[in-house]
Backbone as CSV, one residue per row, in Angstrom:
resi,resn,N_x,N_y,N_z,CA_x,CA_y,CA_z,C_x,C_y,C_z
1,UNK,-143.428,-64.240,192.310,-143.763,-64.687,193.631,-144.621,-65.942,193.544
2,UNK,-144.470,-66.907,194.286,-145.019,-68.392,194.025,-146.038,-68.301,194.895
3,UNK,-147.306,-68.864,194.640,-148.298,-69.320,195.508,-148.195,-70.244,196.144
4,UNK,-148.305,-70.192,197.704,-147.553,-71.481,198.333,-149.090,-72.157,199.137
5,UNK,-149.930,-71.252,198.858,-151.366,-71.492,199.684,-151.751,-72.304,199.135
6,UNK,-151.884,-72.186,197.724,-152.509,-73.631,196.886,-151.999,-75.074,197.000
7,UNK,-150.128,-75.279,197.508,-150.067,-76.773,197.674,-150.420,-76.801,199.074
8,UNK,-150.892,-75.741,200.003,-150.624,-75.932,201.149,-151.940,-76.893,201.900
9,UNK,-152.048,-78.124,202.532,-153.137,-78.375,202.940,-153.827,-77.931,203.826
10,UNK,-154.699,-77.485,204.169,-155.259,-76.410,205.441,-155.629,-77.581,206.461
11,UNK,-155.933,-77.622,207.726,-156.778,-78.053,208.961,-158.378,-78.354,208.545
12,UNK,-158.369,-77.527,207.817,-159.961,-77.723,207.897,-160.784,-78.324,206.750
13,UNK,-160.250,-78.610,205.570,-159.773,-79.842,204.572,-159.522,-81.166,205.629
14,UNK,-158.415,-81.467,206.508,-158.107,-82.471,207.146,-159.535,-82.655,207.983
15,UNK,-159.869,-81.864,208.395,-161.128,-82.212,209.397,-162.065,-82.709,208.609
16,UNK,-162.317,-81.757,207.668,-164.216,-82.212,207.019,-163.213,-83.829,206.435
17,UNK,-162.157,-84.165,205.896,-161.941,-85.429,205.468,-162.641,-86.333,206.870
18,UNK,-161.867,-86.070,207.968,-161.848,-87.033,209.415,-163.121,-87.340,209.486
19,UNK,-164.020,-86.078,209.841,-165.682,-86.119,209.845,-166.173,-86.819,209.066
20,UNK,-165.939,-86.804,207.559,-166.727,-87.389,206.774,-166.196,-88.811,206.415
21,UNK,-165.141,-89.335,206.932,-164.253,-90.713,207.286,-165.296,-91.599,208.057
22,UNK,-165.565,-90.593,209.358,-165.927,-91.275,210.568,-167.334,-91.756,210.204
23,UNK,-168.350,-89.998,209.857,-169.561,-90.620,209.335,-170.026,-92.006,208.279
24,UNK,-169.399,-92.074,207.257,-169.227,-93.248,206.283,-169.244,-94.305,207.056
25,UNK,-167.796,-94.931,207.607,-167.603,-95.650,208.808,-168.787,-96.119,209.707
26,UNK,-169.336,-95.122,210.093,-170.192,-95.393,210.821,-171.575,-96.060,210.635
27,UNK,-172.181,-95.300,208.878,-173.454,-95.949,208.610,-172.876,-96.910,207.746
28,UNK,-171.314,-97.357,207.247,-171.212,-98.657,207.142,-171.539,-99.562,208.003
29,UNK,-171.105,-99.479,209.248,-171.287,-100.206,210.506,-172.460,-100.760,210.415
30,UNK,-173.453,-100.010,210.586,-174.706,-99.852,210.378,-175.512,-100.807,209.414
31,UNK,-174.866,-100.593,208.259,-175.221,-101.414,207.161,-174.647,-102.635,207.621
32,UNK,-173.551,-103.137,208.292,-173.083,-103.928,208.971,-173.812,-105.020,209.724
33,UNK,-174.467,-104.493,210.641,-174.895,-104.539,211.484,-176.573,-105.477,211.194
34,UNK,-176.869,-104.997,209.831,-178.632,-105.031,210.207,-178.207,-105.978,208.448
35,UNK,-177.133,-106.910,208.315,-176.578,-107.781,207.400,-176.809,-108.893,207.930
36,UNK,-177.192,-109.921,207.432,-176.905,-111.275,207.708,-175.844,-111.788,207.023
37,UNK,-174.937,-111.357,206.485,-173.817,-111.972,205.511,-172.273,-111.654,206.490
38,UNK,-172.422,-110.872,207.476,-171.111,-111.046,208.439,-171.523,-111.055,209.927
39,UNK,-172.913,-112.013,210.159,-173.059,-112.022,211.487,-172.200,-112.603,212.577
40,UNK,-171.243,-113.206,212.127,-170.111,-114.110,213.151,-169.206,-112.791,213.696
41,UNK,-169.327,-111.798,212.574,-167.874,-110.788,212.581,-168.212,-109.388,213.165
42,UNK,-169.802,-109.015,212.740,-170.667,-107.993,212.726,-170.671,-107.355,214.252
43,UNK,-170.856,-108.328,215.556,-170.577,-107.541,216.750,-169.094,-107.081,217.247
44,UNK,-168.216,-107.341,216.712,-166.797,-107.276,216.618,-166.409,-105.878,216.305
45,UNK,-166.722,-105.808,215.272,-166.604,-104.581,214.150,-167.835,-103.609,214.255
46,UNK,-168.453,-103.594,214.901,-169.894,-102.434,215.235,-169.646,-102.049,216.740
47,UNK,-168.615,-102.922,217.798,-168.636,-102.353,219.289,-168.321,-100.845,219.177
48,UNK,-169.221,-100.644,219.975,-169.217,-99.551,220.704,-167.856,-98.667,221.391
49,UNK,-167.085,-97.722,221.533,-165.971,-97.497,222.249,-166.533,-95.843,222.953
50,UNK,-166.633,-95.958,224.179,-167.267,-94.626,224.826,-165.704,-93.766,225.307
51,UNK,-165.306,-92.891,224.391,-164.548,-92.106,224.687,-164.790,-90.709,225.327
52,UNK,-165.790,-89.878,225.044,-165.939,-88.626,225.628,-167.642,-88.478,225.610
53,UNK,-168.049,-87.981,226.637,-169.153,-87.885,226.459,-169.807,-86.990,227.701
54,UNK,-170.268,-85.743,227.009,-170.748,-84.300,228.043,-172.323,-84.394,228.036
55,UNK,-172.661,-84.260,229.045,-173.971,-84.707,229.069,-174.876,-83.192,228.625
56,UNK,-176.143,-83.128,228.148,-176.897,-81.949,227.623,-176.750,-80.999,228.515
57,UNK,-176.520,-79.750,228.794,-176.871,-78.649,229.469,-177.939,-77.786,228.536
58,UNK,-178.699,-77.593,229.453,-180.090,-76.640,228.803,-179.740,-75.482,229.325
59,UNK,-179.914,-74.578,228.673,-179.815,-73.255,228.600,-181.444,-71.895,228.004
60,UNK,-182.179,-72.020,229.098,-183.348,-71.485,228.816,-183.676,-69.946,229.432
61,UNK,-183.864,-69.032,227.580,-183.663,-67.837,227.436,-184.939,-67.588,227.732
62,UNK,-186.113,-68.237,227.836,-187.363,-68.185,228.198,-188.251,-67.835,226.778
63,UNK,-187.193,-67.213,225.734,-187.999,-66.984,224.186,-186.757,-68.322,223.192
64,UNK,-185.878,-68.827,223.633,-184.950,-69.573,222.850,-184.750,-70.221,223.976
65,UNK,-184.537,-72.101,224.208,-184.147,-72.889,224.900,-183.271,-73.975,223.753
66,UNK,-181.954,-73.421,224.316,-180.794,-74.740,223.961,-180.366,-75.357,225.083
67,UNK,-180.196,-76.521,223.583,-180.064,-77.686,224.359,-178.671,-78.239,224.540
68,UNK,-177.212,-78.556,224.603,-175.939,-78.463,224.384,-175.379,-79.872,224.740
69,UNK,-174.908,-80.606,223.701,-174.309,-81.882,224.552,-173.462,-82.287,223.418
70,UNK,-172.437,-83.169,223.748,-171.356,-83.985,222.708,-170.985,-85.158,223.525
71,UNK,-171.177,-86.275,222.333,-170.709,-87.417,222.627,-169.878,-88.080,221.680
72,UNK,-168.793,-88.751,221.756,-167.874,-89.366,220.733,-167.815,-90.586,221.426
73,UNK,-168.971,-91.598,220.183,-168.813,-92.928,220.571,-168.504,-93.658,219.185
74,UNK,-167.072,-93.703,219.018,-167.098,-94.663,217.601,-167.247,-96.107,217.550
75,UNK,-167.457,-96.633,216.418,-167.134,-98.030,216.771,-166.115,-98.294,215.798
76,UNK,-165.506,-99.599,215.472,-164.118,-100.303,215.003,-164.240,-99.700,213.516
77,UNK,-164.973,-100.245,212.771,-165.601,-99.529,211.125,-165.122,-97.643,211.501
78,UNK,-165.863,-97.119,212.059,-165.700,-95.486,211.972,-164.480,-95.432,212.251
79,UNK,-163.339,-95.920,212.992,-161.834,-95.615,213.385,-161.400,-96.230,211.883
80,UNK,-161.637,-97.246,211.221,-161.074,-97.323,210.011,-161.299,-96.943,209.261
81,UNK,-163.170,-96.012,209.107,-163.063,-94.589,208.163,-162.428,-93.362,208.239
82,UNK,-161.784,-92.820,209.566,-161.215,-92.548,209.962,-159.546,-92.441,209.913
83,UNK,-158.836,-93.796,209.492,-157.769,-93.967,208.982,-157.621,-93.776,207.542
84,UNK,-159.212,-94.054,206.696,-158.900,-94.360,205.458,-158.928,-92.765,205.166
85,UNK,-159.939,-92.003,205.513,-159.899,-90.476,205.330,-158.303,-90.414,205.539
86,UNK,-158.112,-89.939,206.537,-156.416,-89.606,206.520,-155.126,-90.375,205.555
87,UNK,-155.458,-91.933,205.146,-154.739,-91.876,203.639,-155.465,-91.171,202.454
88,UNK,-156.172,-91.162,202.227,-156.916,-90.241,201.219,-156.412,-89.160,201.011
89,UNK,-156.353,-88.644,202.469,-155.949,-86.473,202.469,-154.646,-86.453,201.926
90,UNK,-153.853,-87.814,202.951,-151.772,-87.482,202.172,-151.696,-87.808,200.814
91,UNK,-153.021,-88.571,200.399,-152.278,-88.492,199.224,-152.476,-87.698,198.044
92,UNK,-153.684,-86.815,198.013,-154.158,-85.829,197.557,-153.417,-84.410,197.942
């Protein structure tokens, strides 16, 4: 009987790749950003793109208060860590 789980790539392999694509991406940007060696190019490639964004809901247990919010704001760099994660995953 063949193990088919081991070539199989899971979802959640693909994700932590995406996540950890985007993060990179992002404090490249960053590093980008606070560079004097691509300042002509640097606001280009660091914009901002406001795609989703839920504002905090507090939730107060009166002994535990959460706080709950998500925002997905990438900029140009994180969508191309983002791409590069996903060649990475196919080809692994």
């Amino acid at each position: 009987m063949r193990n088919t789980s081991a070539n199989h790539k899971s979802y959640g392999v693909l994700a932590l790749f995406l996540i950890t694509g985007a993060v990179l991406g992002g404090i490249l940007g960053e590093l980008i950003t606070n560079s004097s060696v691509m300042t002509g190019i640097a606001p280009y490639l660091t914009k901002t793109f406001y795609i989703f964004d839920l504002p905090p809901v507090i939730i107060n247990l009166y002994v535990i208060k959460l706080v709950i919010g998500f925002a997905l704001n990438p900029n140009l760099i994180s969508i191309l860590g983002v791409i590069a994660a996903i060649i990475i995953f196919r080809r692994f």
